[in-house]
Backbone as CSV, one residue per row, in Angstrom:
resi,resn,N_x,N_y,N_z,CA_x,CA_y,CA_z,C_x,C_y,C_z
1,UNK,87.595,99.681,57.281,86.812,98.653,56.605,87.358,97.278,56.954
2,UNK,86.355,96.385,57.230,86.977,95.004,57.123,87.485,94.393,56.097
3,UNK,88.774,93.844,55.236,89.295,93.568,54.538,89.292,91.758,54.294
4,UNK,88.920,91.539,53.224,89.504,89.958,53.084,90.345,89.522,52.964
5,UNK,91.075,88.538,53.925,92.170,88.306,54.269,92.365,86.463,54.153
6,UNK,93.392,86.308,53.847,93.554,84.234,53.606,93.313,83.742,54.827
7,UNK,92.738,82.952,55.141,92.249,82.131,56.294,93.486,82.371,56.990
8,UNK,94.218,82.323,56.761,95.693,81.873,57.513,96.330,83.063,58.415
9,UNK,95.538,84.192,57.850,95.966,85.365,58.585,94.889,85.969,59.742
10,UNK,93.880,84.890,60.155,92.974,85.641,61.026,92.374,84.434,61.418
11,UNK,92.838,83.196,62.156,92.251,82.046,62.619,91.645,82.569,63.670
12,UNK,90.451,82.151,64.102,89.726,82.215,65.702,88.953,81.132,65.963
13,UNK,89.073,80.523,66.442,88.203,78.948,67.102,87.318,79.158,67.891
14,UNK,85.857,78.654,67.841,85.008,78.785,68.797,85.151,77.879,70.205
15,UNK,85.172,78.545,71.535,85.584,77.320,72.630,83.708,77.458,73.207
16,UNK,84.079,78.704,74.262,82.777,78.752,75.333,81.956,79.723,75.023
17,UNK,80.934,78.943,74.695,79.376,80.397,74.083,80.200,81.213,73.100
18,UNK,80.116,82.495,73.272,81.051,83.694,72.342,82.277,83.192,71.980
19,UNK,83.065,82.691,72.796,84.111,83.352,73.049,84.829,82.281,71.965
20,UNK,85.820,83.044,71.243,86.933,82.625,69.969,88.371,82.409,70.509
21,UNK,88.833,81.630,70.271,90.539,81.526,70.194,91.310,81.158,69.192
22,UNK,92.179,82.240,69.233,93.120,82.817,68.007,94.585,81.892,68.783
23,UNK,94.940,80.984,67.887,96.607,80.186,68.600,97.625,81.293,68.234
24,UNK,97.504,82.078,67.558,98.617,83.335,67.426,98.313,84.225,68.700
25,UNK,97.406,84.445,69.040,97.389,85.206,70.351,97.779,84.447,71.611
26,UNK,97.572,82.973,71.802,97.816,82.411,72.528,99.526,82.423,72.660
27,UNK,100.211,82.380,71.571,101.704,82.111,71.750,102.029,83.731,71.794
28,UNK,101.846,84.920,71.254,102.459,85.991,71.504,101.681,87.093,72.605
29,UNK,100.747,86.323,73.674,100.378,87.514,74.161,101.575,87.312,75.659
30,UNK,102.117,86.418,76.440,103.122,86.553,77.303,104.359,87.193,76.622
31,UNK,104.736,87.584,75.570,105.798,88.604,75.060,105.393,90.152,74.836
32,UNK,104.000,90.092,74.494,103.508,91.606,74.257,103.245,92.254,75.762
33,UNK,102.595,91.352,76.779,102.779,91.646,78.377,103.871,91.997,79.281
34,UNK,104.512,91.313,78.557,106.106,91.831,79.398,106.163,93.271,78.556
35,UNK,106.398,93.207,77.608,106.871,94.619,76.564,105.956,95.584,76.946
36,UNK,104.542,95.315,77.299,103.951,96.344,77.865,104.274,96.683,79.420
37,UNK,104.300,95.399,80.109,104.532,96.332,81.256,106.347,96.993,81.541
38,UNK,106.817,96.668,80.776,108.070,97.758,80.706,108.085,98.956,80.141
39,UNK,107.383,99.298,79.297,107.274,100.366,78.550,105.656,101.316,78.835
40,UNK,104.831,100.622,79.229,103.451,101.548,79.768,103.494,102.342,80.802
41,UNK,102.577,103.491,80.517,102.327,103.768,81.687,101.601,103.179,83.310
42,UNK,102.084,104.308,84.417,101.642,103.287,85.910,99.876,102.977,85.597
43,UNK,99.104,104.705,85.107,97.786,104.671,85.286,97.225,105.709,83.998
44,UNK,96.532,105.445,83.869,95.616,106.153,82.658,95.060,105.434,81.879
45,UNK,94.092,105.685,80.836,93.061,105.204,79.891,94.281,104.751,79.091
46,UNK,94.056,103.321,78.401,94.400,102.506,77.647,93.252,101.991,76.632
47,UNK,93.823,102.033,75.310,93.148,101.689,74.140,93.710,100.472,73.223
48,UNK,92.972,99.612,73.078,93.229,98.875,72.226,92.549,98.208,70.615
49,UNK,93.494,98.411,69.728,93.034,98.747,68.391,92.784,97.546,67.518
50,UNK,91.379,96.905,67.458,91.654,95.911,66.462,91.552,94.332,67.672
51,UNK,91.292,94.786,68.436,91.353,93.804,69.629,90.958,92.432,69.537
52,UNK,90.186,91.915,68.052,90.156,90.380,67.610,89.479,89.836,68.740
53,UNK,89.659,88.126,69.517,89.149,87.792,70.004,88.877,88.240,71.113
54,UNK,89.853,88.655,72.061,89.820,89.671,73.570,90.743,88.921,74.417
55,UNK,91.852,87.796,74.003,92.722,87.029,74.573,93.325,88.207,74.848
56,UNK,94.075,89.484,74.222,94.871,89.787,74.420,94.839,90.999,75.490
57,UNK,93.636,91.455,75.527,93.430,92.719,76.114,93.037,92.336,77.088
58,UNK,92.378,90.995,77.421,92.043,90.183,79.130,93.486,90.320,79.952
59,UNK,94.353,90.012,79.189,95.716,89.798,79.778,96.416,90.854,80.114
60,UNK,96.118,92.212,78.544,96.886,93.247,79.160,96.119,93.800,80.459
61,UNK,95.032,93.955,80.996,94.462,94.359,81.828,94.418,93.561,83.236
62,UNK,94.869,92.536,83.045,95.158,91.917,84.183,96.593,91.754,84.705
63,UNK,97.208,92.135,83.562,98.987,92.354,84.052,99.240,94.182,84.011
64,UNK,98.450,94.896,83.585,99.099,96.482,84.031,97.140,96.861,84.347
65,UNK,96.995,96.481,86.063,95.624,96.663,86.420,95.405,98.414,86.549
66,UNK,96.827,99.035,86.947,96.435,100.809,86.936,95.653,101.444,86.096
67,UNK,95.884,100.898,84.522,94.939,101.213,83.133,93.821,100.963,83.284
68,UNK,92.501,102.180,82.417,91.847,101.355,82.527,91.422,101.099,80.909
69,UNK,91.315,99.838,80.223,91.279,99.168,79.085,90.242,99.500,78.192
70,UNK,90.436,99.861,77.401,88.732,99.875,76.143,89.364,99.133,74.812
71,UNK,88.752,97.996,74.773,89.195,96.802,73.679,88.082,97.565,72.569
72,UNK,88.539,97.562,71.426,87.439,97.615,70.001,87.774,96.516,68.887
73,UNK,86.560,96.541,67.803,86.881,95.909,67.146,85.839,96.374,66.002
74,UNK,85.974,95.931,64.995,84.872,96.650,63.785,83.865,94.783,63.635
75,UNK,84.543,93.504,63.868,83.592,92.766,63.654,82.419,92.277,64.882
76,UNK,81.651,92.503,64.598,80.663,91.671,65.977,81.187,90.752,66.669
77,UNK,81.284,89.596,65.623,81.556,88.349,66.376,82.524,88.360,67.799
78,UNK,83.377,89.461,66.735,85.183,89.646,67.577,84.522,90.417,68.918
79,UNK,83.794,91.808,69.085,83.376,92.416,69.577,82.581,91.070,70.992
80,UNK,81.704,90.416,70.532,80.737,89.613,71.352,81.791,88.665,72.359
81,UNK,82.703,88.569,71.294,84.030,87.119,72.264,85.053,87.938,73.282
82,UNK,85.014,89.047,72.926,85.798,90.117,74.056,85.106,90.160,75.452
83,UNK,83.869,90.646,74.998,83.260,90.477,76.100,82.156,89.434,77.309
84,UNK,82.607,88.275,76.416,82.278,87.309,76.720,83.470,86.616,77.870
85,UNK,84.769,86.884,77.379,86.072,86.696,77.950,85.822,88.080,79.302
86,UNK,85.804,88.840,79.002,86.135,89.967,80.179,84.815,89.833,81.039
87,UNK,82.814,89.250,80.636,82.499,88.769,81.530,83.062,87.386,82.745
88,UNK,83.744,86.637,81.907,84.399,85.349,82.664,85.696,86.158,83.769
89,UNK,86.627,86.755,83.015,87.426,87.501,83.895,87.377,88.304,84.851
90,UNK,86.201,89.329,85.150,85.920,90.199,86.017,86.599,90.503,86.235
91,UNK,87.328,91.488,85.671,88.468,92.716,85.615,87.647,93.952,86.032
92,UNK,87.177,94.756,86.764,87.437,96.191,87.119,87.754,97.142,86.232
93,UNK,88.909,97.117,85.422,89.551,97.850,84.365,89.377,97.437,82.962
94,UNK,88.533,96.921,83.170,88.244,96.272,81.582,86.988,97.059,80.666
95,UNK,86.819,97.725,80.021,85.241,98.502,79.567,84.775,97.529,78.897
96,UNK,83.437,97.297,77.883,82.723,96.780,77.387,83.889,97.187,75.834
97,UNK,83.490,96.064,74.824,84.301,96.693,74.040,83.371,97.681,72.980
98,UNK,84.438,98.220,71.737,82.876,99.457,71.236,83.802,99.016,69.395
99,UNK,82.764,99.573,68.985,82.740,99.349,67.585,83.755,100.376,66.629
100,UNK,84.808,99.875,66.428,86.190,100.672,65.684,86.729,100.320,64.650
101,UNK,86.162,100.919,63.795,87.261,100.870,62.410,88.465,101.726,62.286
102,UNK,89.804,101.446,62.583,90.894,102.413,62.779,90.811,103.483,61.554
103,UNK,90.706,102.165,60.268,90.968,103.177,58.932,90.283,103.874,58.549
104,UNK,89.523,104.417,59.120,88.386,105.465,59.043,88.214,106.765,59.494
105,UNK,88.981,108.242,58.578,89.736,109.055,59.089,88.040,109.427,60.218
106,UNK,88.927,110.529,61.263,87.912,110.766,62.826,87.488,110.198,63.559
107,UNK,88.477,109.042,63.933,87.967,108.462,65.058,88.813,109.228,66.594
108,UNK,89.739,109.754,65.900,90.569,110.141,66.863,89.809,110.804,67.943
109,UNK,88.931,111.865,67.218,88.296,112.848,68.200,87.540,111.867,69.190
110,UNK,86.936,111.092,69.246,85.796,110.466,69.901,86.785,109.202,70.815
111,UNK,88.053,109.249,71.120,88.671,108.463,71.529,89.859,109.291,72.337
112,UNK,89.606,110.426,72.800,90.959,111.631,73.212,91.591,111.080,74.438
113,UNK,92.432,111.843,74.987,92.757,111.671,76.185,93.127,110.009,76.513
114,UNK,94.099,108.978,75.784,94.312,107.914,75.976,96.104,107.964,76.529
115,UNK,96.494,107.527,77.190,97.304,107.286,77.944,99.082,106.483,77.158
116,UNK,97.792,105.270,76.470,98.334,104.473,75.813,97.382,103.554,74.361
117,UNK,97.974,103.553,73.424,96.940,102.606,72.216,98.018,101.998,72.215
118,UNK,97.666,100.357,71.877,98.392,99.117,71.316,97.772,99.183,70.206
119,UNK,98.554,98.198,69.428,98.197,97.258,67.940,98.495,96.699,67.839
120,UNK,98.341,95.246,67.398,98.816,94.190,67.595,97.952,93.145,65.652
121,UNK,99.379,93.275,65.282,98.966,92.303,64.193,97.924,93.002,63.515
122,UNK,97.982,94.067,62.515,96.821,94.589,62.170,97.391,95.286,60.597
123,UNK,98.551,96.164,60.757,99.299,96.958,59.152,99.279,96.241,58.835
124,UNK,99.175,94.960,58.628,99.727,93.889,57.270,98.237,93.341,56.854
125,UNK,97.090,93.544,57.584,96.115,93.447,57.100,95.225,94.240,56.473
126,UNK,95.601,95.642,56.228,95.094,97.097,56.130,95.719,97.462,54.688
127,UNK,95.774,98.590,54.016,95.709,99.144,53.178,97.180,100.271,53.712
128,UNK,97.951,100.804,52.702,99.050,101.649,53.152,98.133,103.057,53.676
129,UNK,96.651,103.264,52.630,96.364,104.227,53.111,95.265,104.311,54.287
130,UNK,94.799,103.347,54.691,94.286,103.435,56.043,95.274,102.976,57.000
131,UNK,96.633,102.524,56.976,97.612,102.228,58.051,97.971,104.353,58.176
132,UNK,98.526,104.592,57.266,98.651,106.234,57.720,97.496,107.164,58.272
133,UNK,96.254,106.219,58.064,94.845,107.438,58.761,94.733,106.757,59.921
134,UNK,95.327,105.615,60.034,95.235,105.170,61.332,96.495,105.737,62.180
135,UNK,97.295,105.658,62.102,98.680,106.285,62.575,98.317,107.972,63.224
136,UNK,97.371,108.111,61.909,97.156,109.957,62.053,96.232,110.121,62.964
137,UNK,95.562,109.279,63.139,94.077,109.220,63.957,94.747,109.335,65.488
138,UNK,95.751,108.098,65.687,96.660,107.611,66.820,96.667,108.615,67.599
139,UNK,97.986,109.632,66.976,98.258,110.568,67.426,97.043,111.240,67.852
140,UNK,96.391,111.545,67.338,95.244,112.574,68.049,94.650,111.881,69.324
141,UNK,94.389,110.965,69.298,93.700,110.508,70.471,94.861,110.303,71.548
142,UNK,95.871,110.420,71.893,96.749,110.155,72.619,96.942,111.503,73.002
143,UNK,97.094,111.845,74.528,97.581,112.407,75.361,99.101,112.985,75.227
144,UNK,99.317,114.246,75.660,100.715,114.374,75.685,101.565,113.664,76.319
145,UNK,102.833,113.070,76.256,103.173,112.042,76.618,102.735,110.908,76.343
146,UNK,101.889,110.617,75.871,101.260,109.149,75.643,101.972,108.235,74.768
147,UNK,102.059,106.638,74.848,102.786,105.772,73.982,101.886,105.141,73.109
148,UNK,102.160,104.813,71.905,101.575,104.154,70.818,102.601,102.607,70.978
149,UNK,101.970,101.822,70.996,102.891,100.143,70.925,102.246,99.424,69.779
150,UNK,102.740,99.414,68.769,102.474,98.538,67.341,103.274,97.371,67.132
151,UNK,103.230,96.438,67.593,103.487,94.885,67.125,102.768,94.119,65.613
152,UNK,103.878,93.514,64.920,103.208,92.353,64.236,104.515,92.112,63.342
153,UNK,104.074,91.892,62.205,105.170,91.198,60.758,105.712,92.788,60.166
154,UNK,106.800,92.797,59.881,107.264,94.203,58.675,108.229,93.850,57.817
155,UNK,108.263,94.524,56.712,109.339,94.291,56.072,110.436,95.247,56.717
156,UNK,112.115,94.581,57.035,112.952,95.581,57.323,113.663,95.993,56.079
157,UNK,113.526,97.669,55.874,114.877,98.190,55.011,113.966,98.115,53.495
158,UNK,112.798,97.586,53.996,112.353,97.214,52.039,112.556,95.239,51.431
159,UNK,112.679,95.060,52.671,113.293,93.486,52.239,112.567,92.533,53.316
160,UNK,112.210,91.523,52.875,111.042,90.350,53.813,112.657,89.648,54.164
161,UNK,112.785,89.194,55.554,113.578,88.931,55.964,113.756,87.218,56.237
162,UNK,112.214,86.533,55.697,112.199,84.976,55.948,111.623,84.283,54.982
163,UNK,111.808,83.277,54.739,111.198,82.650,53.785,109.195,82.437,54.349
164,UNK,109.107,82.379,55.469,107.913,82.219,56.084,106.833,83.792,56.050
165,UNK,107.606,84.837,55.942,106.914,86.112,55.755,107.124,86.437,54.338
166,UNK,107.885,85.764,53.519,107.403,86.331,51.904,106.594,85.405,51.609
167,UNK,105.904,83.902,52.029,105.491,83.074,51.468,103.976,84.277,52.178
168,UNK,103.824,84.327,53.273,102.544,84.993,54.141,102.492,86.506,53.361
169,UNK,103.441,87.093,52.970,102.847,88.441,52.350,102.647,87.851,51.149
170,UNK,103.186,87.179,50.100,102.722,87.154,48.754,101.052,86.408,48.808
171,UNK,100.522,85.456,50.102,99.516,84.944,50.551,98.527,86.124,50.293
172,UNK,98.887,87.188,51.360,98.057,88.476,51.366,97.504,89.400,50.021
173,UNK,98.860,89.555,49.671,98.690,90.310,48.602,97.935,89.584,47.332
174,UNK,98.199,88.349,47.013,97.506,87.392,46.387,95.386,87.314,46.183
175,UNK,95.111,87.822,48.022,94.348,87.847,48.158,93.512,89.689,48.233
176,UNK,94.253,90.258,48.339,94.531,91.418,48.783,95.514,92.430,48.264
177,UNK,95.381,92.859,46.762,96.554,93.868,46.342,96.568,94.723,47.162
178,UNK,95.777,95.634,47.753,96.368,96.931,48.830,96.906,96.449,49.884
179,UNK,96.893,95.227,50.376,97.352,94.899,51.732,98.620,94.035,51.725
180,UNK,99.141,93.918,53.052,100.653,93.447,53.019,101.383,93.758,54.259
181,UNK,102.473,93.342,54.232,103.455,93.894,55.122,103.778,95.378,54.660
182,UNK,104.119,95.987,56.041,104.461,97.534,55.943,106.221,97.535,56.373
183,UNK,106.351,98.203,55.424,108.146,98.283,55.870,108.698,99.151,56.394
184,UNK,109.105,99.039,57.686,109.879,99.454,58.901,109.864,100.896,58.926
185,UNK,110.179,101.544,58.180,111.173,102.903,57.538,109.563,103.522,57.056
186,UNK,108.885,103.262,56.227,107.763,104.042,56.167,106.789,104.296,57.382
187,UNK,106.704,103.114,58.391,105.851,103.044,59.479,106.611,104.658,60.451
188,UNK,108.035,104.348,60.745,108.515,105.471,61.524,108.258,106.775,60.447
189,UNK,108.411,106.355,59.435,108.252,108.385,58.635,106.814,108.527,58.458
190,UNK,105.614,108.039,58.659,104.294,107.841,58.699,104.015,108.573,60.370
191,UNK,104.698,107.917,61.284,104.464,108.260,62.519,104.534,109.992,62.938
192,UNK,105.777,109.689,62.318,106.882,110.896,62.359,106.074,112.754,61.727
193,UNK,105.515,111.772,60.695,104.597,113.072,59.797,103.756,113.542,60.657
194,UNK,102.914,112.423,61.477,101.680,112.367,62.405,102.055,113.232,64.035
195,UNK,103.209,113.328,63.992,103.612,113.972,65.425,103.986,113.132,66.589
196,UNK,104.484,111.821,66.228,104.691,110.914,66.666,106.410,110.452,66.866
197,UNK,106.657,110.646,68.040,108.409,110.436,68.209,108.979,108.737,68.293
198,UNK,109.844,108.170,67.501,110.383,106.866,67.719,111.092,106.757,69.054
199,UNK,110.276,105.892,70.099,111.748,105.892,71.356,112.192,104.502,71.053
200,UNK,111.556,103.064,70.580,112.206,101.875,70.543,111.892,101.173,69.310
201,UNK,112.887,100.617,69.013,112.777,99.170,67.928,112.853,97.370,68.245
202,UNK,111.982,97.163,68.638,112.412,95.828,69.175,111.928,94.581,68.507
203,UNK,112.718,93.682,68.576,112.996,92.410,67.931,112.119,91.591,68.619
204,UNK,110.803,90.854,68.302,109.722,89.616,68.984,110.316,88.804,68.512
205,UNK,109.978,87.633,69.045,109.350,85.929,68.550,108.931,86.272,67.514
206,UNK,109.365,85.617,66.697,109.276,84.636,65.536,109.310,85.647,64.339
207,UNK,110.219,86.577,64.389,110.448,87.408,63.503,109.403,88.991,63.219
208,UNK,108.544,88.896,64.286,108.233,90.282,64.596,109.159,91.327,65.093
209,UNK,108.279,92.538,64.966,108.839,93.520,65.846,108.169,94.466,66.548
210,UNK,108.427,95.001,67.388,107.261,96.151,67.975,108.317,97.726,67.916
211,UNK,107.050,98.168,67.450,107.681,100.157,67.789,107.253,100.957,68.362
212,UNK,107.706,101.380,68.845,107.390,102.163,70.457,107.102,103.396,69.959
213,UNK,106.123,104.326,69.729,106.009,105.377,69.739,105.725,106.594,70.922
214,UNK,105.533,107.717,71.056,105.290,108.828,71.795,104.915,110.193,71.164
215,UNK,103.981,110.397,71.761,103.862,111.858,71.201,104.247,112.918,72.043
216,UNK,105.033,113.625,71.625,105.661,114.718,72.246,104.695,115.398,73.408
217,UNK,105.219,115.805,74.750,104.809,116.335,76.278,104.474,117.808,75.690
């Protein structure tokens, strides 16, 4: 479901015809590109969850071209500016994007055989219980061997670690009692339930983190 969220957590600017720009995607998509192309696979179907304006998935597809990309999104608008961006780009590996609500248990089946799913900035806008049907969904659609890459805000240990992410989760929650930051330790035992192995923990810009998942070969 689409959730209401404080302006502050989902900016997108209109530039050319469709197409939206998000300044949070602009500053973290050269850190999520590197992290992907160290950790992705050479070639296979790539999924991306929640894909917002399409800044980010233009880029992953033009920095790991072996994949080939399917951006979604559950809003139109977001949906129309993806592919408004990937008509301007003419990427090869880029699909049209398609209409995805993660938190919506069965999507998995209709999405199999993926290589790799990203997320990017999305648990802290969701519900605890559609972040675990999404997690659960994950796994199914992923390939043996396949990596799950989840980036954004978490709480570590049970504890907001900045004055800038308790002011932004109490924002959320303010607006949004089910939604929030997800803390560290439930995301891996969520995964973990789902059939999902931890290989990395890594430290982003500006107090993110990304977690590397896998589902067992």
């Amino acid at each position: 479901m689409i959730r209401r969220v404080p302006s502050s957590a989902s900016i997108a600017n209109p530039t050319r015809g469709a197409q939206l720009c998000a300044p949070s995607a602009e500053r973290n998509r050269q850190p999520i590109c590197d992290l992907l192309a160290r950790v992705a696979p050479d070639t296979g179907d790539a999924l991306e969850i929640a894909s917002g304006t399409g800044q980010h998935v233009i880029a992953f597809a033009a920095r790991l071209p072996g994949l080939t990309w399917q951006p979604t999104d559950p809003d139109p608008s977001r949906r129309a500016s993806i592919d408004a961006y990937a008509a301007e780009a003419g990427l090869g590996n880029l699909l049209p994007a398609r209409d995805l609500d993660a938190g919506v248990p069965g999507w998995g089946a209709g999405y199999g055989a993926q290589s790799l799913i990203v997320l990017v900035n999305l648990l802290h806008l969701i519900s605890t219980g559609e972040a675990r049907t999404l997690i659960t969904e994950t796994a199914r659609a992923l390939v043996p061997g396949g990596h799950f890459v989840v980036y954004g805000p978490f709480m570590r240990g049970g504890e907001l670690t900045s004055d800038g992410d308790k002011r932004f989760h109490a924002s959320l929650r303010a607006t949004d009692p089910e939604i929030g930051y997800k803390d560290d330790f439930d995301v891996l035992d969520w995964a973990q339930e789902a059939g999902l192995s931890p290989l990395e923990i890594i430290e982003m810009p500006a107090n993110n983190m990304s977690i590397i998942l896998q589902k067992p070969a």
